[in-house]
Every structure is written in structure tokens, then in C-alpha cells.
N, C-alpha and C positions, 0 to 999 in steps of 0.2 A: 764725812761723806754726805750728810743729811744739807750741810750749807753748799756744799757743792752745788750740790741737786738743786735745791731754790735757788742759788747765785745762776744758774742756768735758766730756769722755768722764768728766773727775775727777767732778766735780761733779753729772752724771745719774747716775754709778754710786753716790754717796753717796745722791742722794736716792732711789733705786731701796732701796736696802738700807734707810734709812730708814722708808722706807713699808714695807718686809715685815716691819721689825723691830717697827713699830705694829704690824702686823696680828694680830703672834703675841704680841706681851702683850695686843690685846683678844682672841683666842684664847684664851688662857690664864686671864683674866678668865671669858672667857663658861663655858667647861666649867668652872672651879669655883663658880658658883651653882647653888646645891641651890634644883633648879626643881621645885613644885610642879605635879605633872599634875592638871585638876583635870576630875573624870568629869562625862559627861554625862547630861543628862536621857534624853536618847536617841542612840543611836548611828544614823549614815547608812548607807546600804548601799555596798558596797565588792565593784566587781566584781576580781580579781586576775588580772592576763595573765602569761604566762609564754613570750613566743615562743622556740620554740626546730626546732634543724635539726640531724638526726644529735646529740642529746644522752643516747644511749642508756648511755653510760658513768656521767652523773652524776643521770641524772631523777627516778630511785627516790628517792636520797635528797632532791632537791629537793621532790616532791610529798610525802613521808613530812614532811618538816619543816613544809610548807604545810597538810598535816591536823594538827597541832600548835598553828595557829596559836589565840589563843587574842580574839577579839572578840566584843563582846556585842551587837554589829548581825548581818545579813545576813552574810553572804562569802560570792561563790561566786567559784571558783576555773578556770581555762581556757585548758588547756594547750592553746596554738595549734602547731600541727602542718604548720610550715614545709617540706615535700615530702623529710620522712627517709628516707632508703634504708637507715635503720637498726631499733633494736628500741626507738627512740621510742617508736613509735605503741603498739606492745603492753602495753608498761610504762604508759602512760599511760591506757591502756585497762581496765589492771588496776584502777588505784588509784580511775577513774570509776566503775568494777562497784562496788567498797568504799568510795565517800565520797559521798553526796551531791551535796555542794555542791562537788566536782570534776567540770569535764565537758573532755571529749578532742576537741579543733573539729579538723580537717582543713582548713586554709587554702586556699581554691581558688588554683592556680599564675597568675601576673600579673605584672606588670615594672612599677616595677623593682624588683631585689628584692633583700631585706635587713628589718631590724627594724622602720622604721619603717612600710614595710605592711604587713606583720602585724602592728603593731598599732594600726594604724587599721581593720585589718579587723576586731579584737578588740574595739576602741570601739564599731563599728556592729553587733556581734551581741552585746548584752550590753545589761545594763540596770542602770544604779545612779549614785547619788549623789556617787560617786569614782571611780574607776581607779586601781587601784596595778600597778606595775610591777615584775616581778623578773627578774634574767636566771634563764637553764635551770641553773646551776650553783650558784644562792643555796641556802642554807638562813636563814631570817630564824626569830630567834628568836620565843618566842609572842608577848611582849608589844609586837613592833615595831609593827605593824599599827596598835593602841588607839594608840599614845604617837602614831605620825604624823597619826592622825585629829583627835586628843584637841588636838594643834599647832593641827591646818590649823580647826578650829573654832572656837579659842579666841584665836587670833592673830586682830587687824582685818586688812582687806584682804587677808587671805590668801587663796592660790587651790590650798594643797598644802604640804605639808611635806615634808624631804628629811633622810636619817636616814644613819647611820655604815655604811660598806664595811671588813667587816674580812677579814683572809687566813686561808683556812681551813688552807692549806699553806706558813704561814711559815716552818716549820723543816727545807723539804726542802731547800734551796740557797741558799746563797749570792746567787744572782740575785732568789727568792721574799722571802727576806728584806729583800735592800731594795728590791723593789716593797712589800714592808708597813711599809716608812720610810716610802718616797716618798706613802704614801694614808695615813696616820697625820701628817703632816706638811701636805701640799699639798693634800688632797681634806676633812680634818675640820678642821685646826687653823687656814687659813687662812680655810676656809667660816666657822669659828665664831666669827673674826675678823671678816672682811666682815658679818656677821650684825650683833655688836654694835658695831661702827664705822656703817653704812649700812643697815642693817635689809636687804640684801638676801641670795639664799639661790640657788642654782643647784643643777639640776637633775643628777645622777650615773651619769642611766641607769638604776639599778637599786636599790632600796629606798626610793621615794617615789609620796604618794599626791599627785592632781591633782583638782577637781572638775570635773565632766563639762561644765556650762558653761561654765565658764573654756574647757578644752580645742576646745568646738565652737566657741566663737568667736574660737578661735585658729586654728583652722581645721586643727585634729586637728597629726600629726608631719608636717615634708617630707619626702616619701618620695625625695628625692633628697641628702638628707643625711645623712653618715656620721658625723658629730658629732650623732645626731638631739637627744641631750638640750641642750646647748648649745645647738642653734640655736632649739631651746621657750624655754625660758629666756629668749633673747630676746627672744619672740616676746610672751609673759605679761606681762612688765614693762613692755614697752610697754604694753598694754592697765591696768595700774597696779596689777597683781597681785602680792602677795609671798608667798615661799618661804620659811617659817623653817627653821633646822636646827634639828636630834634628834637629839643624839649618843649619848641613851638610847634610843634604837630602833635595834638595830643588826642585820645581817642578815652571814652568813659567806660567802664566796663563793673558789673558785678562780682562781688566778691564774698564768699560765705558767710552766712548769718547765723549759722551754729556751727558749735566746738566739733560736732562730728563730722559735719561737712569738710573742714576745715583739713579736718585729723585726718579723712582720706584723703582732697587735694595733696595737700603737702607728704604724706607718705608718696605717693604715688612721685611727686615732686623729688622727694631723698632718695627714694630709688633707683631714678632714672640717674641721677647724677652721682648715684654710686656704680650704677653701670660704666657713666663713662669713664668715671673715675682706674675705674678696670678696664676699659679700651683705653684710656689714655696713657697706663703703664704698662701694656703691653704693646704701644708704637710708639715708639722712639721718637718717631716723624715728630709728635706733639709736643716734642719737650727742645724743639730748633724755632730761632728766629723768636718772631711776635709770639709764637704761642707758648712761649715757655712763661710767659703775663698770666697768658689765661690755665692755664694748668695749675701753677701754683696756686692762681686763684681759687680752683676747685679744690684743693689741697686744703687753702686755708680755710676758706669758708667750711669745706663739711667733713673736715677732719679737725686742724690744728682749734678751729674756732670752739669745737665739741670739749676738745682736754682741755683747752682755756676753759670754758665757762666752768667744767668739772671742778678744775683746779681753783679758780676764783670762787667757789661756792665753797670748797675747802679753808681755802687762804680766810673769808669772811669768819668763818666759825672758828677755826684755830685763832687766830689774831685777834676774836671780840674773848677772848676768854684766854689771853694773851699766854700760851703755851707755847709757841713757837716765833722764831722772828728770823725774817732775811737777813740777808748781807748787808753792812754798813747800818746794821743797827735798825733798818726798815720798817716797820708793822707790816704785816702780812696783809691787815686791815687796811692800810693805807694801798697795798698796792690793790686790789679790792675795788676798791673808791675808785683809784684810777681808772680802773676798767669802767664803772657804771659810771663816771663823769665824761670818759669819752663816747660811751653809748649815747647821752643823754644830749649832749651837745651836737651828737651828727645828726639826731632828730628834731633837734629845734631849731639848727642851721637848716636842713632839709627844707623845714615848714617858714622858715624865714623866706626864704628864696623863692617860697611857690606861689604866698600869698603874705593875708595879715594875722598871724600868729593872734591865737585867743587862750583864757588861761584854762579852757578845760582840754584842748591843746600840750599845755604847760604840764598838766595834770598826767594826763596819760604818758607822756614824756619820761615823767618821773618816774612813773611806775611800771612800763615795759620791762626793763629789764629783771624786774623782781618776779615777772609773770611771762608776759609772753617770750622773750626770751628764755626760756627757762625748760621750754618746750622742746626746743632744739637738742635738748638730750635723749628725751623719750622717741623724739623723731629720729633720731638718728638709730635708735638702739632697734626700733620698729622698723627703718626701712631695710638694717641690713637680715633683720628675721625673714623681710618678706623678700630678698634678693636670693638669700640662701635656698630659703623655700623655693623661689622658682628656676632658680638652676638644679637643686636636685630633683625639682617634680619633673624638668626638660619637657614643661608646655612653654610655648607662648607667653608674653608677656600681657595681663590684660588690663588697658584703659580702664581705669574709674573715671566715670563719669561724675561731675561737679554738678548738684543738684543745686536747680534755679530757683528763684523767690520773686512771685509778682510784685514789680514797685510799685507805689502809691503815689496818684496821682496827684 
């Protein structure tokens, strides 16, 4: 019974690693074609939301980059002003006096609350042919905006295009650093995989434009979602709308510099996407067509990917103390290996592709999976505490806010 069992666990884990190791050579493929952007006769108008709560540390510079930005449509730009008890509003206030096509909205207080009501409140005061979305901490470069547009009108079927998240503070620690593995790796390299294997594209939260009727007939973001862009995503491709990536439109944004910080981002992160995970099997609808890609997705990454790493944390210790062995005479160890060789490879193919790989690069590389990887358990075991928690408490779901860090000039 017991080889059973492993001849099984064996053989999902190959094809598990199989299919990521597809993904990241059609990855790999797709960012090296030199893709022509080809301009248009006219640009759409493009209204830019930017919800933000107590972002008084990083706003200046977010709006300073957003008057930067460089589109030969419309843009106007509207810092929604999620109830700060900070020097938001004044900062935001500044840059509306100095820019035009920056205006400073005061979101009226409502439940529940979190990003995705403000920014459906941001949809319904605002007027234009797209939406784009940034968080309060992006700086997007000038030409992100055209390249997303340029995508989303020149791709068929498309309803929006979705463009590269990079770390604007990769070299303060050890932790920031491999958060800019972990989204160099899993957020561009395997997007731009799925992209050229299935022509499909997922939305990141923040540096992607959507068209406004796509969006109304999706019936805007659910304001009870923590995962909001996940569960759009979903929601679009039903409707049979495609998202291409833009790994030339790339926008820089902050990302936690302590383990606490982090611990609540990302709970609040496994959360949401354990909700959808539970709206996604309880509608049928998501498991037809293109979304049955992204479903399973969600399936493998924050379920099957949880008993893999369990089980390979197992397999490593059984097998180094050789008590147990797979089918056809395997080490458990060996298969083990295979797992942290194909983790390690799609981080260094990642960083291959983006720039010039260096060895403290190489370093963290190697050591991810021993460590931050490893997290993924505790997060998981944490986000379903706090899911449970707030269905039987039957409040509201509440936004953690992601506390900001002055960068140095």
C-alpha cells in the first residue's frame, strides 16, 4: 500500500514540475521575441486610479512619476483618498493645484472597505475608455501606460493588458531581495509563459489597463474580495476576454522590509485567494473554457503546491536517513532534489531574462527554497485560521494595510 502511495505522490510531483518546467521555457521564449509595438491612429482615453490610505510616506513620489507619464491620448489621473489620517490628502492636493490632469477625490467612508471599493467608486466618477490601475507606492515608468494600451488594442479579444511589477527596494535585505526572485520568477516569467502556451494573461493588481465595458459588464471589482484582481480575472475570461502580458511596460513599486510586514501582506494575500478558491467551486461557470487554466491554477499553486512542499520536506528527511524509498528503486532524496533543482532554475532563468545575473543573485537563488519557500506552509495554515475566523465571526472582510518605508535618496 505504502509504494502505492509514493508511486502516486511520485508521479503527480513529476508532472507537477513538468508542467512548470513547460512553462518557464514558453517564458523564456516569449520575453525573447523582439515585439514590435505598433502605434496607433488614435489613442483612448485612460482614466488612472490610484487608491490609496495613509500613503503619505511614498505619494509624492508616486504622483511625481505619474506626471511623467508620457501618452498621447487623454490621461487623467485620481488619487482616491481612502479616509487618511495622514498628509495624503495635502500631498495630493499639491500635485492637483500643479498638474492638470491630476485630480485629489475624497472617497466617501462605506463598507466594506479595502481597494476594491474605492475603486469602483473611482470607475463611477471618472470617464474614459480604459481604467488603469496603480497601487499608492508604484512609480510606472513613462512609457508603461502607451505599451499597455498599444497591447490591449492591438491584441483580438482583448479586454486589457497586464505589464511587469518590479522591486524598487531589492537591495535592502535579504527578505526584499527574494520577494524580487519570487515576482521575477512567478508573477512575469510564468505569466509570460501561460501567455504563450494558452494565450491567457492575469491580472497583478497594479500596472494594468482594463476597458471600461469589459469591466461594467463584469460587473466592476467584488468588493468582498481580498484577492480583488484574481477574482476579475476570473470573472473576464469567463466573459471570453483576454489579458495579454507586457513585460515592456513595467512600473517599480515597494515591497516589505520586514518579516512582519510581509506576514500580513501575504496572509491577507492567501486569504483572498482562498476565498476565491471557494467562489470558484462553488460555480461551475469557472471550471468551462479558458478558465479551467486559471482554476487549476489556483488549485495548484495554494493547495497541491502546500502538500508538495509538505511531502518534499518529508521525502528530504526520510531519504537522507535512507528509511524509505520510491518506486523503481528512486531515493526519495533524489526526488527532493528534483524539486529544489527545478525551483532554482526558474529563478535564475527568471533573472537571466530580466537582466545580468550576479552571484549574490546565484546565492539567494540557492537558498529560497530552504527558506522563503518554506513559508508557504505557515501561510497557508494561517490564512485558512483567518478565513474561518471571518466567516464564523460573519463581519466584513478587513484590508491590512501594507506599511510603507521612506527610500533613500
Amino acid at each position: 500500500m505504502m509504494t502505492i502511495v509514493l508511486t502516486t505522490i511520485s508521479i503527480s510531483f513529476w508532472l507537477l514540475l513538468l508542467y512548470y518546467s513547460t512553462l518557464t521555457i514558453s517564458g523564456v521564449l516569449y520575453r525573447s521575441k523582439k515585439r514590435k509595438f505598433v502605434r496607433l491612429e488614435s489613442y483612448p482615453s485612460v482614466a488612472v486610479l490610484i487608491p490609496a490610505h495613509n500613503e503619505g510616506i511614498v505619494i509624492a513620489d508616486t504622483l511625481h512619476a505619474m506626471s511623467k507619464i508620457e501618452y498621447p491620448g487623454d490621461v487623467q489621473i485620481y488619487l482616491l483618498n481612502d479616509n487618511s489620517q495622514d498628509e495624503t490628502g495635502e500631498i495630493a492636493q499639491y500635485y492637483a493645484d500643479s498638474f492638470p490632469n491630476i485630480h485629489y477625490i475624497q472617497v466617501p467612508p462605506g463598507t466594506p472597505k479595502g481597494k476594491s471599493r474605492v475603486l469602483n467608486y473611482g470607475i463611477s466618477i471618472s470617464e474614459s475608455e480604459y481604467i488603469a490601475v496603480y497601487d499608492a507606492d508604484n512609480q510606472p515608468e513613462p512609457q508603461a501606460l502607451r505599451l499597455l494600451v498599444e497591447a490591449a488594442e492591438t491584441t483580438p479579444k482583448a479586454v486589457g493588458a497586464v505589464g511587469y511589477v518590479k522591486t524598487i527596494n531589492e537591495t535592502k535585505n535579504a527578505l526584499t531581495r527574494m520577494i524580487a526572485l519570487e515576482f521575477s520568477a512567478f508573477q512575469l516569467l510564468m505569466q509570460s509563459g501561460r501567455w504563450g502556451m494558452f494565450k491567457l494573461g492575469s491580472l497583478t493588481g497594479t500596472n494594468l489597463v482594463i476597458k471600461r465595458d469589459a469591466l461594467t459588464q463584469a460587473g466592476g471589482y467584488d468588493p468582498y474580495a481580498l484577492a480583488e484582481d484574481a477574482d476579475l480575472t476570473l470573472t473576464l475570461t469567463d466573459l471570453g476576454g483576454l489579458l495579454p502580458i507586457v513585460p515592456e511596460a513595467r512600473t517599480w513599486e515597494q515591497e516589505p522590509e520586514s518579516f512582519s510586514i510581509w506576514l500580513r501582506q501575504r496572509t491577507r494575500w492567501m486569504q483572498g485567494n482562498l476565498y476565491l478558491i471557494e467562489k470558484t467551486l462553488k460555480n461551475p461557470r469557472l471550471f468551462k473554457g479558458k478558465n479551467v487554466i486559471h482554476s487549476v491554477q489556483l488549485l495548484t499553486v495554494y493547495i497541491l503546491f502546500v502538500v508538495f512542499l509538505l511531502v518534499s520536506d518529508l521525502w528530504f528527511v526520510l531519504g537522507l536517513f535512507g528509511h524509505v524509498e520510491g518506486s523503481s528503486t528512486v531515493p526519495l532524496l533524489i526526488l527532493w532534489f528534483e524539486a529544489w533543482l527545478m525551483y532554482f532554475v526558474q529563478l535564475v532563468t527568471a533573472q537571466m531574462s530580466d537582466k545580468k545575473i550576479t552571484p549574490i543573485d546565484l546565492l539567494f537563488s540557492f537558498l529560497m527554497y530552504f527558506s522563503y519557500a518554506q513559508f508557504w506552509l505557515f501561510l497557508f495554515l494561517r490564512g485558512i485560521y483567518c478565513q474561518i475566523k471571518l466567516k464564523r465571526s460573519k463581519l466584513e472582510p478587513v484590508w491590512d494595510k501594507t506599511e510603507r518605508f521612506k527610500q533613500k535618496t
